[in-house]
C-alpha positions as CSV (number, residue, x, y, z in Angstrom):
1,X,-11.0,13.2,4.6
2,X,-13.1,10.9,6.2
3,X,-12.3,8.8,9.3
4,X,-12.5,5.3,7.7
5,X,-10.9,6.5,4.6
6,X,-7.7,6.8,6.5
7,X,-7.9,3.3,8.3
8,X,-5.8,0.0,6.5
9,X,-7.5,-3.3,7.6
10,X,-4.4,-6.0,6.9
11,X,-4.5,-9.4,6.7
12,X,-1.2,-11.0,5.3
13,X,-0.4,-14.4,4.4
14,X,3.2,-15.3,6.1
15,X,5.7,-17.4,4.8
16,X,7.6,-19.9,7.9
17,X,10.5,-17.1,7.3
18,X,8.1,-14.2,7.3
19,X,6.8,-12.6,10.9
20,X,5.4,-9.4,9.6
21,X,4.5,-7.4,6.1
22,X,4.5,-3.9,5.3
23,X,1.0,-3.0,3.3
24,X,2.5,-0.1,2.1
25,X,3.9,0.0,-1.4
26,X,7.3,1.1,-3.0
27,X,8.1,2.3,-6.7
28,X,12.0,2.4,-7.5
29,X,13.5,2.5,-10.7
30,X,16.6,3.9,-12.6
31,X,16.4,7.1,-14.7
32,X,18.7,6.7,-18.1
33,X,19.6,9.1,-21.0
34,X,19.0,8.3,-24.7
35,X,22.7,6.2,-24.4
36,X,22.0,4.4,-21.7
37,X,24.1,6.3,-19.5
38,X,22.7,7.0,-16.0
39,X,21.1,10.5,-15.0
40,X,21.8,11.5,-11.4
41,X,20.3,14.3,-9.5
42,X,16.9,13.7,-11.7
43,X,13.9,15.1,-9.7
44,X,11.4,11.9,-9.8
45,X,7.9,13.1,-8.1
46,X,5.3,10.6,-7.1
47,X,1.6,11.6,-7.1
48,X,-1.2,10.0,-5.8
49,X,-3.9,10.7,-8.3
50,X,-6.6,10.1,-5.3
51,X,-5.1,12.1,-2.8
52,X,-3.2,14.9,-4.9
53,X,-0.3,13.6,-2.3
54,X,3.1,13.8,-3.8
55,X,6.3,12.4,-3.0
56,X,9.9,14.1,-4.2
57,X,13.0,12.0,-4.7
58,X,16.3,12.7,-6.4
59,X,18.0,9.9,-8.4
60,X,21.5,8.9,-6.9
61,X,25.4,8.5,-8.8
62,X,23.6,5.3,-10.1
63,X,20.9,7.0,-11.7
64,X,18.6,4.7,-9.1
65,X,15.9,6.1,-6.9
66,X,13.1,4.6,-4.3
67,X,10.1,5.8,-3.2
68,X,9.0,4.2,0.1
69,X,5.9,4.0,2.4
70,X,3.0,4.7,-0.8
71,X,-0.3,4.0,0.9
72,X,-1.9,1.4,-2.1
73,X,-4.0,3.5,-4.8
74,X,-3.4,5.3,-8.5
75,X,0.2,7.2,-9.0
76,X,1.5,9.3,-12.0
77,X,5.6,9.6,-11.9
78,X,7.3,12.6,-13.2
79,X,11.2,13.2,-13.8
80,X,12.4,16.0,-14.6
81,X,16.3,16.9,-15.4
82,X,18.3,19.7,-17.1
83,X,18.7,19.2,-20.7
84,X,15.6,16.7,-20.7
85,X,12.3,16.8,-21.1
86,X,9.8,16.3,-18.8
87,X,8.9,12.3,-18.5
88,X,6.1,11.1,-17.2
89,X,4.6,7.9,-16.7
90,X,0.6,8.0,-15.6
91,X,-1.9,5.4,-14.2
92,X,0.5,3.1,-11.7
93,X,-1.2,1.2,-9.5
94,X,0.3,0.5,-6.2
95,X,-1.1,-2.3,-4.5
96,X,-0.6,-3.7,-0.7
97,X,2.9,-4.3,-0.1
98,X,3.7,-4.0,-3.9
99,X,7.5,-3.2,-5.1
100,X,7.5,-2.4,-8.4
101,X,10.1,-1.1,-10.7
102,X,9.5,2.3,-13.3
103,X,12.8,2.9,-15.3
104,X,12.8,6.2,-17.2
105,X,15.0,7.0,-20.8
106,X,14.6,10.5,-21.0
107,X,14.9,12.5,-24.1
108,X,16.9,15.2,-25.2
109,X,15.2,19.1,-24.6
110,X,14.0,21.5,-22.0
111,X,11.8,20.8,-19.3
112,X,8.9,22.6,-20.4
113,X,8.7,20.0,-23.1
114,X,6.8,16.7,-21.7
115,X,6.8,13.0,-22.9
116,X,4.3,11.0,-21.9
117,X,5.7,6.9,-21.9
118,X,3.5,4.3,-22.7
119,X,3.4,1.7,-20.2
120,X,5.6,-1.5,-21.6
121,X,4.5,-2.9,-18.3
122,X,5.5,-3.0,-14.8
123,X,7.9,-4.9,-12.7
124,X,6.8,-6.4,-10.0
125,X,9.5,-8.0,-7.5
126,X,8.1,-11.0,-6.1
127,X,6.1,-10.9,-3.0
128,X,4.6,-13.3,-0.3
129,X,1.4,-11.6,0.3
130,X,-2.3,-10.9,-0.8
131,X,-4.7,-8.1,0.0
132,X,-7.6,-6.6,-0.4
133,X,-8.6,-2.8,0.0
134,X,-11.8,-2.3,2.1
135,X,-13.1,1.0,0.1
136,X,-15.2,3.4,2.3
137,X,-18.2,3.2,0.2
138,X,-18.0,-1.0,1.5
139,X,-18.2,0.3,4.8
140,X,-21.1,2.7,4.8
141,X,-23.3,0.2,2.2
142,X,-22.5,-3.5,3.4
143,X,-24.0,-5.0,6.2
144,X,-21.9,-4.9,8.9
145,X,-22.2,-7.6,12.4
146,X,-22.8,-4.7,15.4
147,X,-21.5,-1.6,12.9
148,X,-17.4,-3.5,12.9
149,X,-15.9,-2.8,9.5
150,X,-12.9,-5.7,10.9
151,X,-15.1,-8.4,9.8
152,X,-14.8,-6.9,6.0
153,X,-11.4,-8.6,6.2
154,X,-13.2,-11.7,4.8
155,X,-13.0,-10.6,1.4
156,X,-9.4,-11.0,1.4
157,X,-8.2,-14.2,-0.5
158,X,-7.4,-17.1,2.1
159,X,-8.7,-15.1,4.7
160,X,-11.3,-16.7,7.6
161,X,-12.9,-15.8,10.5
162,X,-11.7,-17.6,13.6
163,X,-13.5,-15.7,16.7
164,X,-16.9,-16.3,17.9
165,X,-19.6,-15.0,15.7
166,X,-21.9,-14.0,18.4
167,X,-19.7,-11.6,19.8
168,X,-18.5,-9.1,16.7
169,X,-19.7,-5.8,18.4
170,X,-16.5,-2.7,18.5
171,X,-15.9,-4.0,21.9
172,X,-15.3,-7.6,21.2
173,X,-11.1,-6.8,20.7
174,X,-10.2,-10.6,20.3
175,X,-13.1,-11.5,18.1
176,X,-12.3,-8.4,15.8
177,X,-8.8,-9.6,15.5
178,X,-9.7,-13.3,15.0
179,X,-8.9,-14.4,11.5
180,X,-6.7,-16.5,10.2
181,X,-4.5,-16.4,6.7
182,X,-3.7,-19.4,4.4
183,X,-3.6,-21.5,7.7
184,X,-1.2,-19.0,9.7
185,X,-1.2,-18.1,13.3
186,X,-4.2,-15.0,13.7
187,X,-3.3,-12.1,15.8
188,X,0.2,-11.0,16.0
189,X,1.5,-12.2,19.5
190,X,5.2,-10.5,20.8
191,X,5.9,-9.7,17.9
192,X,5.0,-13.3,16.1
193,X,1.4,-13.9,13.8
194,X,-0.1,-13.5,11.2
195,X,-2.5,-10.2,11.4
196,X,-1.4,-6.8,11.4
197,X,-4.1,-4.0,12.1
198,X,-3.5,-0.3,11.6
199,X,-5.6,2.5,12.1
200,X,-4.3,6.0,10.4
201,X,-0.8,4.3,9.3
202,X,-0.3,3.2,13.4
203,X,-0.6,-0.3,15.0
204,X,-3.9,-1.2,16.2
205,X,-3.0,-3.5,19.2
206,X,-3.8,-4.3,22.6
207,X,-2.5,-6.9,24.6
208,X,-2.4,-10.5,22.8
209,X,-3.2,-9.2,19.6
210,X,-6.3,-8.2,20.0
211,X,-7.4,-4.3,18.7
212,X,-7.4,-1.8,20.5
213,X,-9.3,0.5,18.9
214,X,-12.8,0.4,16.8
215,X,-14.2,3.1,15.3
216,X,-18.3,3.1,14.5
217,X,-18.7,2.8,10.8
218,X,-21.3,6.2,11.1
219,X,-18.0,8.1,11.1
220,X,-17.3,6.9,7.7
């Protein structure tokens, strides 16, 4: 995998309430049989269609299950039980700091069997935030102020550029970190702000917000 295909640019728009998002996505759901009674100890796998990444769950006495910390991209969701067949649900689309909900009836048979459910549309509990996914094909073809793929940030909706233009090269930390989000405070301060910058899943901060760490695009 690429450098810059592992790196998350994030640029959240805060509620008064809100001091930091998570860009990463969940999928929960409830697994049923065809009464409506609840299936526990159902297998539910998670697959990023991308990556080939999967994720294992098991459902609990509720018949519930959660699937945390899914970096955004395409997902298929399998669930598998004794005395059921196979379910699977393809194509789910997990956006920045998405939680969506993908209930499962599954049918009487063997495992070996496999239904594929139409999509009668996803749940999506409501969130505060925005985003935008900088791709890596963006970062090697756009032009970029000094080679900093931070100031790609701009695409995001309600997102602007707050630092000094003149000074956007990978050593300019507190330009790199300065935008602001639907009017919020820009870099994330002790814990308070707007912007949160990761680089391979981690934080990317230095003191006062600014970041700590560029990477030349070239490694892209």
């Amino acid at each position: 995998m690429s450098f810059w295909g592992v790196v998350a640019i994030i640029i959240f728009a805060l509620t008064s309430t809100t001091l930091a998002q998570e860009y990463r996505g969940t999928v929960t759901g409830t697994i049923t049989d065809p009464n409506g009674a609840v299936v526990p100890s159902a297998t539910i796998i998670i697959k990023n269609t991308g990556t080939n990444t999967a994720t294992t769950v098991t459902s609990n006495g509720e018949g519930n299950y959660v699937v945390p910390l899914l970096l955004p991209g395409v997902y298929t969701v399998y669930v598998n039980e004794n005395d059921f067949k196979t379910s699977t649900r393809e194509s789910k689309e997990v956006r920045d700091d998405d939680r969506i909900t993908v209930d499962f009836q599954l049918e009487i048979g063997t495992s070996a069997e496999v239904t594929v459910v139409s999509d009668p549309g996803l749940l999506e509990r409501g969130t505060v935030t925005t985003g935008t996914l900088v791709t890596h094909r963006q970062i090697e073809e756009l032009p970029l102020s000094e080679g900093a793929p931070y100031v790609l940030a701009t695409q995001a909706p309600g997102v602007n550029y707050t630092g000094d233009p003149n000074f956007q090269g990978p050593t300019a930390n507190g330009n790199l970190a300065g935008f602001r989000s639907n009017g919020t405070a820009g870099n994330q301060v002790n814990g308070t702000g707007g912007n949160v910058i990761n680089l391979d899943g981690s934080p990317n901060l230095a003191y006062d917000g600014q970041v700590a760490f560029t990477p030349p695009s070239e490694a892209a």
